[in-house]
C-alpha positions in Angstrom: 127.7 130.1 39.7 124.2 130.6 40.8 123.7 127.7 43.4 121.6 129.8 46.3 122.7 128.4 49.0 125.4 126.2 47.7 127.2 128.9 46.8 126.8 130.1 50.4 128.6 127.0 51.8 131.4 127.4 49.2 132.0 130.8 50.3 132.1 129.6 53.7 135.0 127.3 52.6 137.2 130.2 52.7 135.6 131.8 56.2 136.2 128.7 58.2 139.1 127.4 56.3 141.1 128.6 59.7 139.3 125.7 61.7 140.5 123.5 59.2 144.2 123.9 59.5 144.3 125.6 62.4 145.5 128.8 63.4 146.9 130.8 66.1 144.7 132.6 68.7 145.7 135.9 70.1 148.3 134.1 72.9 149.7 132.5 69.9 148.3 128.8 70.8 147.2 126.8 68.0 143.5 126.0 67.5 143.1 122.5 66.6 140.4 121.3 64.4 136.5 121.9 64.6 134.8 119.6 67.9 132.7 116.8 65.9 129.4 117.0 66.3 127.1 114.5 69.2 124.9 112.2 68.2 121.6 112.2 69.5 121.2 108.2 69.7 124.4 108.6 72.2 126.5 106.8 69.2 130.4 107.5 68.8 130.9 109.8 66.1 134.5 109.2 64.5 136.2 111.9 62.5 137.6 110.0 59.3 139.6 113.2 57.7 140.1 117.0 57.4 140.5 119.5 54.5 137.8 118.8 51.9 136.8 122.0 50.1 133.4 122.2 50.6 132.6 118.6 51.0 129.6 117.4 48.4 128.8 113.6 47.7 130.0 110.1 48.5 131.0 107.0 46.8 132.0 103.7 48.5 134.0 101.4 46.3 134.7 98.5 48.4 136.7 99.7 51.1 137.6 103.1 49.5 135.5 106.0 51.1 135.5 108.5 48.1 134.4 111.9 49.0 134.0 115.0 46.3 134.4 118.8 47.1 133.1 121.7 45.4 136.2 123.9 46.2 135.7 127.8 47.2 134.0 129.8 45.2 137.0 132.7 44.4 139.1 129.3 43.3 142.0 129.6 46.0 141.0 126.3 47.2 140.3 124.0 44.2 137.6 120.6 45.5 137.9 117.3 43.6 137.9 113.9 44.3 139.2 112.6 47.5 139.6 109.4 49.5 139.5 109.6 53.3 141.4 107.4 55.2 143.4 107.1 58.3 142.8 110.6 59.4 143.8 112.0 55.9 141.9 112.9 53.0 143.7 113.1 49.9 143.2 114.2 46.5 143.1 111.8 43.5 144.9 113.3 40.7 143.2 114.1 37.3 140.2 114.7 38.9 138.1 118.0 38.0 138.5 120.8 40.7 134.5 121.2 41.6 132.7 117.8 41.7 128.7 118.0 42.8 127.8 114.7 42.3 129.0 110.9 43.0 128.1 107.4 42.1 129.8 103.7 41.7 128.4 101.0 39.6 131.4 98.4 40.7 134.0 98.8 38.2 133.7 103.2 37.0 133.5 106.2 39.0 130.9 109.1 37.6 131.1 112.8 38.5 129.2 115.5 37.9 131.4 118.4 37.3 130.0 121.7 36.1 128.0 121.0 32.4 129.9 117.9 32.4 129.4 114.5 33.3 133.2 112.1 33.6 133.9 108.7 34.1 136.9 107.5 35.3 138.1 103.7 35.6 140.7 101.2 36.5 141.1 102.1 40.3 144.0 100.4 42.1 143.3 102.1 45.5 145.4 105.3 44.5 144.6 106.2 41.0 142.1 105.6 38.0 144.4 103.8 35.4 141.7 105.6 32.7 141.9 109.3 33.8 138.5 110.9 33.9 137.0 111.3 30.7 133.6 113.7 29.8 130.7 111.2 28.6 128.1 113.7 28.6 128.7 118.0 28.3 125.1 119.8 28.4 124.2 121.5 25.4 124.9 125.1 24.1 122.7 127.4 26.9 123.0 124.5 29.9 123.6 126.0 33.5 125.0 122.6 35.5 124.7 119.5 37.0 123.9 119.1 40.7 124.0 114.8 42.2 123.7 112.1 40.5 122.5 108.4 41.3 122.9 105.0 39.5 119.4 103.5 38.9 119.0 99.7 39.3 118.0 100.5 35.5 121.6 101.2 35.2 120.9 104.9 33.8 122.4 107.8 35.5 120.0 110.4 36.9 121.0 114.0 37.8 119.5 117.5 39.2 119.8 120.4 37.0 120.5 123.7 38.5 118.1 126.4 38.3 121.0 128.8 37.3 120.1 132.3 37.0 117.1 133.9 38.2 115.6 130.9 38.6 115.0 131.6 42.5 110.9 132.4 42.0 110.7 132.1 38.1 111.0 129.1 35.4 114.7 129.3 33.5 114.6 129.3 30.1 117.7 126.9 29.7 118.0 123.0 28.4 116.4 121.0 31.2 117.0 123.9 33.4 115.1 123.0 36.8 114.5 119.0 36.4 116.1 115.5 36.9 117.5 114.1 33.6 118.2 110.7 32.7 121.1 109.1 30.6 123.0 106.4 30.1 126.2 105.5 31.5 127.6 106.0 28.1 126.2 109.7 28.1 123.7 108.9 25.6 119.4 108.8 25.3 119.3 111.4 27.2 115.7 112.5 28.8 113.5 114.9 31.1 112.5 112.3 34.1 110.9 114.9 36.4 110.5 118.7 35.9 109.0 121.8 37.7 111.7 121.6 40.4 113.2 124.3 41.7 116.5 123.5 42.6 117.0 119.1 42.7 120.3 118.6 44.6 121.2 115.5 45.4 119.6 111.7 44.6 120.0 108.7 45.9 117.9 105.6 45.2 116.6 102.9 48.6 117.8 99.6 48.2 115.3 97.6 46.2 113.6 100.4 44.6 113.0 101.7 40.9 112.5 104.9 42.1 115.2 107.5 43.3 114.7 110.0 46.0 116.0 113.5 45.6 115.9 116.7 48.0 115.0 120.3 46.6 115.1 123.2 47.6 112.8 125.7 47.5 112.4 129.7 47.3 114.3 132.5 49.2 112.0 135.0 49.1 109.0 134.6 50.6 110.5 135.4 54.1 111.2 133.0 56.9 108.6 130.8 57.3 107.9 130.3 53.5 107.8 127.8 51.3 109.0 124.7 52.5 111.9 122.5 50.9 111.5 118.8 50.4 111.9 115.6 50.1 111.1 113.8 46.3 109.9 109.9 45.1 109.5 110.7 41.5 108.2 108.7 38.8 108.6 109.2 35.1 107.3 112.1 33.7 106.0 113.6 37.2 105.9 117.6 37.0 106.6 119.3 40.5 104.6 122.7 39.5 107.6 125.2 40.0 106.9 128.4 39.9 103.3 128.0 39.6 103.6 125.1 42.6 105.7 125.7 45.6 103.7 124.5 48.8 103.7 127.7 50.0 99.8 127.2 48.7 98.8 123.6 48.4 95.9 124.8 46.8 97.9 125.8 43.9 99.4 122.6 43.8 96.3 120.8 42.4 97.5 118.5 39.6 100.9 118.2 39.9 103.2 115.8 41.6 102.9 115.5 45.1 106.3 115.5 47.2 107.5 112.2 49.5 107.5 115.2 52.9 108.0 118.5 53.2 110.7 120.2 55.7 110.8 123.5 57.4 111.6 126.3 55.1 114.8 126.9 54.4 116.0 124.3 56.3 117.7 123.2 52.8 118.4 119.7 52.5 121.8 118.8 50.3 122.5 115.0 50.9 121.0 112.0 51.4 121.0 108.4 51.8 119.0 105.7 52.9 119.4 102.6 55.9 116.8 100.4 56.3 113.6 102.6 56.5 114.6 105.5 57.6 116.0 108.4 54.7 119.2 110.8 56.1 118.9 114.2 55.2 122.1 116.7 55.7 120.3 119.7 56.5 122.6 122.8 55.8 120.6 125.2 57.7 118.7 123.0 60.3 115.0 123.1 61.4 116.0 126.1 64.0 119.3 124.8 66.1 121.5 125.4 63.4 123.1 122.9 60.8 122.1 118.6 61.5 121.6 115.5 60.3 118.3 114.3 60.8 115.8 111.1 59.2 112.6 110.9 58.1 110.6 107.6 57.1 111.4 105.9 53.9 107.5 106.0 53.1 107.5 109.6 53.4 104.1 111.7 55.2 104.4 114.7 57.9 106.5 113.1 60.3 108.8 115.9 62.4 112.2 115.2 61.3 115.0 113.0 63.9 117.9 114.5 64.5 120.7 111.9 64.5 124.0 115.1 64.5 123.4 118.2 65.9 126.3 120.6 67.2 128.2 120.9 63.8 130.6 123.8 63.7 129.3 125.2 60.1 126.5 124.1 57.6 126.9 120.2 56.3 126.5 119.8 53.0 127.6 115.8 51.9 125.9 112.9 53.3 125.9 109.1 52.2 125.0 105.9 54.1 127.0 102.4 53.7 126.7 99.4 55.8 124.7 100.8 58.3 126.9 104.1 58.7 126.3 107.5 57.9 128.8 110.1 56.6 128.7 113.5 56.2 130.7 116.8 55.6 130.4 119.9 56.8 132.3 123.3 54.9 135.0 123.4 57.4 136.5 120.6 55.4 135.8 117.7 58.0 133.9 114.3 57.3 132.4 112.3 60.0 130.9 109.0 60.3 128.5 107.6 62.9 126.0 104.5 63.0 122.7 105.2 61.3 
């Protein structure tokens, strides 16, 4: 699995698993759980569970806080589906063992699991009464899906993965590299927005036709090279990749402009929206290690706010609900806090 620096945080799964259950230090005292990180509006930040694999996406079906993980890499630690709370985060059973991708439309559950898109129905607050069922497997060649989002248009829209080699260079794979379209019964599938890198996650603002996605860009232009960013696309937009990166905006003439750019390598994984603002997990950071920071909803060359600094490893999963934001870092925790 080729996921950059995905499959960094899934490796790290297995490094930091140790904070997760805890271990014993050299005077044989056990070693609780990683500190939560602060907020920087001063907010309380509550710790809702432990133990997801390398936590990934959220789904909020009325008062059930779903949360997938992508599992470790080497597959000692298998992800899934899991609901958080009480302290607890347990697995549903049936559920595939890597999950990427989350969304709800109010009655079925979609995941993005590998080449596959499932659907699963009929929760009763412990179990699907359906079992999870592929709607959707990518054709013969196809690397993987990445998030998804639920449009208002009620068509699912997920990232491609750029799969191999596809750091500085255009895959040659089906819809390797762009945002695709569907619908919820897996069918009229489409090419919404190419010439992307690496899409990761989507969401889509309240009110709006248009989803937002981050992506990530290159790793080898060194340090300070190109930047990642933040996406608004329309139909049939083309982002320019490899040609394009915004390493040279010159070179960017004609193509699809994105919402903001960040910091390179900062690399943003989820996001959400509250109000005007858009969240951003950032799995590296912007230069004080791994955070949580918002940018306006219309986008432009604002610096980035942090809302959590101080995590104890990179955060990858972020969603927003009633006026909260959630997020998970690859020690397995998820955290809440008012957005």
């Amino acid at each position: 699995m080729n996921r950059s620096r995905m499959a960094f945080a899934a490796t790290l799964t297995l490094a930091l698993a140790p904070l997760t259950v805890g271990t014993a230090s050299a005077a044989r005292r056990p070693q609780g759980p990683p500190p939560p990180p602060k907020a920087a509006n001063g907010a309380k930040v509550t710790t809702l569970a432990q133990g997801v694999p390398t936590p990934t996406a959220f789904a909020f079906a009325g008062t059930t806080t779903f949360v997938s993980g992508a599992g470790a890499e080497d597959g000692s630690a298998p992800g899934g589906l899991y609901t958080v709370a009480k302290g607890r985060a347990t697995r549903v059973a049936g559920a595939p063992k890597a999950i990427y991708g989350l969304a709800w439309d109010g009655r079925t559950l979609f995941a993005s699991s590998g080449p596959r898109l499932v659907a699963a129905s009929g929760w009763n607050g412990r179990r699907f009464s359906s079992g999870f069922r592929a709607i959707w497997t990518g054709p013969r060649g196809f690397s993987n899906l990445n998030g998804i989002a639920l449009g208002p248009d009620a068509r699912l829209y997920a990232g491609v993965t750029m799969g191999r080699n596809g750091d500085h260079a255009k895959v040659d794979a089906p819809f390797a590299q762009s945002i695709i379209s569907l619908t919820k019964r897996g069918e009229d599938v489409t090419t919404y927005a190419s010439g992307l890198r690496q899409p990761w996650q989507l969401t889509f603002a309240p009110g709006s036709d248009t989803p937002l996605a981050t992506a990530l860009g290159q790793e080898n232009l060194g340090r300070t090279q190109p930047p990642d960013y933040v996406i608004a696309p329309r139909d049939g937009d083309d982002y320019g990749f490899p040609s394009c990166n915004w390493s040279k905006p010159a070179a960017c003439a004609g193509f699809a402009r994105p919402l903001a750019l960040l910091p390179a390598h900062s690399s943003p994984m989820g996001i959400g929206v509250i109000g005007q603002r858009i969240y951003l997990a950032l799995f590296t950071g912007t230069g004080r290690g791994p955070s949580v920071v918002s940018i306006p909803l219309a986008g432009g060359s604002a610096k980035p706010k942090p809302l959590l600094v101080g995590f104890a490893a990179p955060v990858v999963a972020l969603g927003t609900h009633a006026g909260q934001v959630y997020a998970g870092d690859v020690t397995g925790a998820i955290y809440r806090v008012k957005g």
